[in-house]
Steps between C-alpha positions, in 0.01 A plus 500: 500500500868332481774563781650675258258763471459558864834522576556761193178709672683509829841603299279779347358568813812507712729676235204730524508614883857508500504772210245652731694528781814595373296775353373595860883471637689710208191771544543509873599877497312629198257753592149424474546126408255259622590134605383252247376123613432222250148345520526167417171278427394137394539436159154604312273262281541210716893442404704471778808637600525876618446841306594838562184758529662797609787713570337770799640788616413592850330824474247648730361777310344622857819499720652703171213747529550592857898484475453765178270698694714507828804610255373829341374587854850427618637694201282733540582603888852404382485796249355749709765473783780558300312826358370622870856415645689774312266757623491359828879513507479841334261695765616337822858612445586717785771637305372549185087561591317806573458492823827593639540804172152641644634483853844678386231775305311586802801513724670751230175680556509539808862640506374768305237622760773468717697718295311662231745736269804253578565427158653126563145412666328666165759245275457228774130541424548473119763239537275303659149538288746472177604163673136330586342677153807294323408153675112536403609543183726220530263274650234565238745422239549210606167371545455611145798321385320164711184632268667456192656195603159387554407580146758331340463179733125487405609494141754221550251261676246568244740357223596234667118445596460517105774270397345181738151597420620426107711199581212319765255558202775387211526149796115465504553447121789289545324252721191489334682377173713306680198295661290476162878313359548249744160494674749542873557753714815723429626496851799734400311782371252499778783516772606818258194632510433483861823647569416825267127529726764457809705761363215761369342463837887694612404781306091526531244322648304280306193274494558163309196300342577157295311501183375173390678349732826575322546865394569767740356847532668746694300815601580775716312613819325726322332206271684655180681150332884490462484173286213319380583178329752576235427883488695740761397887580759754546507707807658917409677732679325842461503853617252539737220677340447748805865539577769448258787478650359137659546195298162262576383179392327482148309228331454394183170282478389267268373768240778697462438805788714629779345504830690655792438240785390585832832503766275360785450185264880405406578323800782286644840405309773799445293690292206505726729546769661814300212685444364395916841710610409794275169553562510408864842627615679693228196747429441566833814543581626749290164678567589536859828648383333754322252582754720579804747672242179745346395505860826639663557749184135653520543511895818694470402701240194627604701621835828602348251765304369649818859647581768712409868457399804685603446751201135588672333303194225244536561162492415296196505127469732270646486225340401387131280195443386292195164597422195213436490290188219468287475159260181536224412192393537380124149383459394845577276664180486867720745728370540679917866585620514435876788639721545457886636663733516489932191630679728713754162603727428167513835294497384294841268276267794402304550149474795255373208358243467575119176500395262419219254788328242405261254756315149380536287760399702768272214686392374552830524881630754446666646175361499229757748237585563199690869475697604216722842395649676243283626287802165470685269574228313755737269789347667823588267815585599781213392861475510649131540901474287628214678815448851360547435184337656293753455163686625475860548214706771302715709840543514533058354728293481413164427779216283400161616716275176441277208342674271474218807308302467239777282148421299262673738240653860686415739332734796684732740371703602690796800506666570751760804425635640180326804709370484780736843398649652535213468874441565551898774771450644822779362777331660754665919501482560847632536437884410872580131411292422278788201670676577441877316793631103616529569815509822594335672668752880385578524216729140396429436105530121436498513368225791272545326359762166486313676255227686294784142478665407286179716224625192438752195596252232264351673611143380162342184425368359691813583211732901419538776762543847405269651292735225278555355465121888401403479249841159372371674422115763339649323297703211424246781380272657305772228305598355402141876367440479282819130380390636393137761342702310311720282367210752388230655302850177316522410511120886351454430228820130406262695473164744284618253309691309453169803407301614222717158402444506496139863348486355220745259380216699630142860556608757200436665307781838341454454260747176358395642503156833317564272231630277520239786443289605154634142380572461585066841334439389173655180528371659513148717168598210335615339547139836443320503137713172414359595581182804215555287283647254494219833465246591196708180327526474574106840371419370145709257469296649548197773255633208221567362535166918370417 
């Protein structure tokens, strides 16, 4: 092989590695972008001279697993605090919380057994139950309003889930046509496509596979695929079939059905971390709302009826609550009406749970049924009333209006006191209808002090008086927010850990490529000097031959 052609290899070579690293230096801040090196070899077939093989890109596919995975945890716990922080904010407001409006209640109360026809003690009372019945209204409203936020959120990260699903399967094509044209890797569309897994791991956690070698499959935790090769599957935002008013995940398999996944299996990014909040916070939450609000109403009205007004007339209720909602599932074939309603004998087993009921032997005398708590999944003992038709458990009674309509496995959401809040109203506006007295005489206060006695009864679920079931919210919420906060510290420490990792072996470094630059630039001399020399030894010869 002449000097000529060595020296033009080494050109080619040189002009080569300093397209590469210019490359590397003018992508320095593009996200995802992987530094490029040129692999230079000895020239094949026995010629000499020098031959470029390769242009790499520095990718370590398991670094970029465990950074993806470390970000939709991080997004994950990063989504959840900024849910759990706005009702941590919200019930630990000593201004604006329950605590000090129940306090202000009871005291009212207890001006009126100090004074029981003074008429400004009767309208502090009602100022002051018109007052707390307005902020547990207010406070379930605004859990709802978080619900529906929720619900539309869930629906925004599904599209967006949708839109990369379509364009990482549309870059699987890409590349693998690229690769059968030129027979090279397409470095550019890789670094675009393991940007998008980067980014889809934000939104959901996901398991990545390599397909022969080059293709990617994305599945979720579940095992159901997002992208397979050049063919995506659409995740859909549906009503959930028990409660309607909740916007779950659907998906749409490979032959064309809609399966409503399982929450427990969408884990990490902010969708997982979305529906985490809800189930685990949100629910519970607003459940405990409605429990020590159906628990204070049923308290006060069961003793406001054992007295007497000023007019001598017996006292009625006190307070109006929401009653329990009933969901029937859309897969049921029974034609059965269900209603609820508050188990007032038994109002001690309430619980801030909803709860599941399945039919699993309708034409059983009676019909029989299986109910467990949604939250813990634990089989609740029932007892069904023949003659009434009814189903009691966890302080509910629910009424079949038609047993023999029901069917084996019909489906029914429970929820006791999820909105109970909401319908938390004074029900009494006359002050001279407030029954302070037992017996009815003038100056009577029994039953003033009866109702202020509450303050210190076990009104909730049997076990906590007012005070303390509000104390044990607040706190519950409290320390969940500082646990979420404590993680997404050390899940935020991990990720960047990971990422200086990952930007130690991909990411571009000026310095190394300034030098690169001038070590390429004499390297290019160096061949363009052969390249002279070989014209000058040529030109002597040809000036011999003279």
């Amino acid at each position: 092989m002449s000097m000529f052609s060595i020296g033009l290899s080494g050109l080619n070579a040189a002009q080569n590695a300093l397209s590469t690293t210019s490359n590397n230096i003018s992508n320095v801040y593009t996200p995802g972008y992987n530094r490029e090196i040129t692999v230079l070899g000895e020239g094949s077939g026995g010629t000499q001279g020098v031959q470029v093989n390769d242009i790499e890109r520095q990718f370590n596919q398991y670094v970029a697993d465990q950074l993806n995975g470390s970000i939709s945890a991080y997004s994950a716990l990063n989504a959840y605090q900024t849910q759990v922080n706005q009702i941590d904010s919200l019930l630990a407001d000593q201004d604006a919380g329950l605590a000090p409006l129940m306090q202000n209640f009871f005291s009212s109360m207890e001006d009126l057994a100090s004074a029981p026809s003074d008429p400004a003690a009767r309208q502090g009372v009602l100022g002051a139950a018109d007052t707390l019945s307005a902020q547990f209204r207010a406070f379930d409203s605004y859990l709802q309003d978080m619900q529906d936020g929720i619900n539309g959120q869930i629906r925004d990260e599904i599209t967006q889930i949708n839109n990369q699903s379509e364009a990482l399967a549309s870059l699987n094509r890409e590349i693998a046509l690229a690769r059968a044209k030129t027979g090279e890797a397409p470095n550019a569309l890789l670094n675009q496509r393991d940007q998008l897994v980067t980014e889809m791991s934000e939104r959901i956690g996901v398991e990545l596979t390599v397909q022969d070698g080059t293709s990617y499959r994305v599945n979720l935790p579940g095992g159901q695929p997002l992208v397979a090769g050049t063919q995506s599957y659409q995740l859909k935002a549906v009503s959930s079939p028990s409660d309607p008013q909740r916007i779950v995940v659907g998906y749409q398999d490979p032959g064309g059905g809609l399966q409503v996944l399982d929450e427990d299996g969408l884990q990490g990014g902010s969708l997982g971390g979305l529906i985490e909040f809800r189930s685990e916070t949100l629910d519970r939450t607003q459940n405990q709302i409605g429990q020590l609000a159906v628990s204070m109403a049923v308290a006060f009205n069961k003793q406001h009826a054992d007295g007497y007004d000023l007019e001598g007339n017996g006292g009625g209720a006190m307070f109006d609550i929401g009653e329990p909602r009933v969901f029937a599932s859309g897969a049921n074939s029974g034609a059965a009406a269900v209603t609820a309603s508050f188990n007032i004998d038994k109002i001690e087993d309430l619980e801030a749970a909803d709860y599941q009921v399945r039919v699993t032997d309708a034409a059983a005398t009676p019909p029989t049924f299986e109910v467990t708590r949604s939250d813990t999944g634990e089989t609740i003992t029932t007892t069904f009333d023949a003659v009434e038709n009814t189903l009691s458990f966890g302080g509910v009674t629910l009424t079949i209006d038609d047993p023999t309509a029901l069917a084996d496995g019909d489906r029914f959401e429970i929820q006791p006191v999820r909105r109970a809040a909401g319908e938390f109203e004074t029900a009494i506006s006359d002050p001279d209808k407030i029954a302070a007295g037992l017996s009815g005489a003038s100056g009577d206060n029994e039953n003033a002090l009866a109702m202020q006695g509450l303050q210190d009864a076990l009104t909730v679920g049997g076990s906590a008086t007012l005070s303390q079931a509000y104390a044990s919210l607040v706190s519950d919420v409290g320390n969940r927010t500082n646990v979420v906060q404590v993680n997404l510290a050390a899940q935020q420490g991990l990720t960047e850990q990971l990422s200086a990792v990952k930007l130690s072996e991909s990411g571009v470094n000026l310095d190394e490529e300034a030098a690169n630059l001038i070590r390429y630039q004499q390297y290019y001399q160096a061949n363009a000097k052969v390249i002279d020399t070989a014209t000058s030894v040529v030109d002597t010869i040809l000036g011999l031959r003279g």
